[in-house]
N, C-alpha and C positions, 0 to 999 in steps of 0.2 A: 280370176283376178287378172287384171293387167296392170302390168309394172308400168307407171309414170312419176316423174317428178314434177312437169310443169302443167301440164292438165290433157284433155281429151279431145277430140272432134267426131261430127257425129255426121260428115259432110258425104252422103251416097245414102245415107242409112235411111230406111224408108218409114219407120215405125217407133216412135217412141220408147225409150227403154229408162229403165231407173239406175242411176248408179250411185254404189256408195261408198265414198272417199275412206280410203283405210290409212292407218299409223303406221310404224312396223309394228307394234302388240298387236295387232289385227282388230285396233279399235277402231269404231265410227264416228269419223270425222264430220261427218252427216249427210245426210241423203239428199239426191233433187232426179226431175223429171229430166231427163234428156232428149232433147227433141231434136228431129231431123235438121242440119245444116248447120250447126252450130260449134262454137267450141266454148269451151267450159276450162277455166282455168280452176287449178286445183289449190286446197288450200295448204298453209302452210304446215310441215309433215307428212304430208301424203309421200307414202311409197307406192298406192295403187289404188287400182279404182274397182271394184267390183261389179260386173253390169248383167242385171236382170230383166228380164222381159215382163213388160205390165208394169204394174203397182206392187208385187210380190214383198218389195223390200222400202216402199212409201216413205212408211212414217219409221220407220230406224230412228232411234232416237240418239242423237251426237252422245259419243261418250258407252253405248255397247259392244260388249266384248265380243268379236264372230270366232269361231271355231273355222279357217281356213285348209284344206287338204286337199296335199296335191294328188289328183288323179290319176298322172302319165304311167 
């Protein structure tokens, strides 16, 4: 997860990836395609964005709970 308030850019990235705008309850704000060069503003609430490689996390449907854990 990466921490944003105002949204993301996707501006070197070479490859599509999906992200998905989280709450703080680590809810889904809802999912979209992320495409190379672009920026994505985030919507309102967002504490972070979640970003997956592929379709893994597509169709997320606004409004599910994720199970977030920090790895370090």
């Amino acid at each position: 997860m990466i921490p944003t308030s105002v949204g993301v850019h996707t501006v070197g990235m070479r490859f599509p990836m999906t992200g998905v705008w989280l709450s703080a309850s680590h809810t889904s704000l809802g999912s979209l395609p992320l495409l190379p060069n672009k920026v994505y503003l985030a919507p309102p609430g967002t504490i972070g964005i979640l970003e997956t490689s592929g379709d893994v996390l597509d169709n997320l449907p606004k409004g599910a709970q994720l199970a977030i854990k920090d790895a370090r």
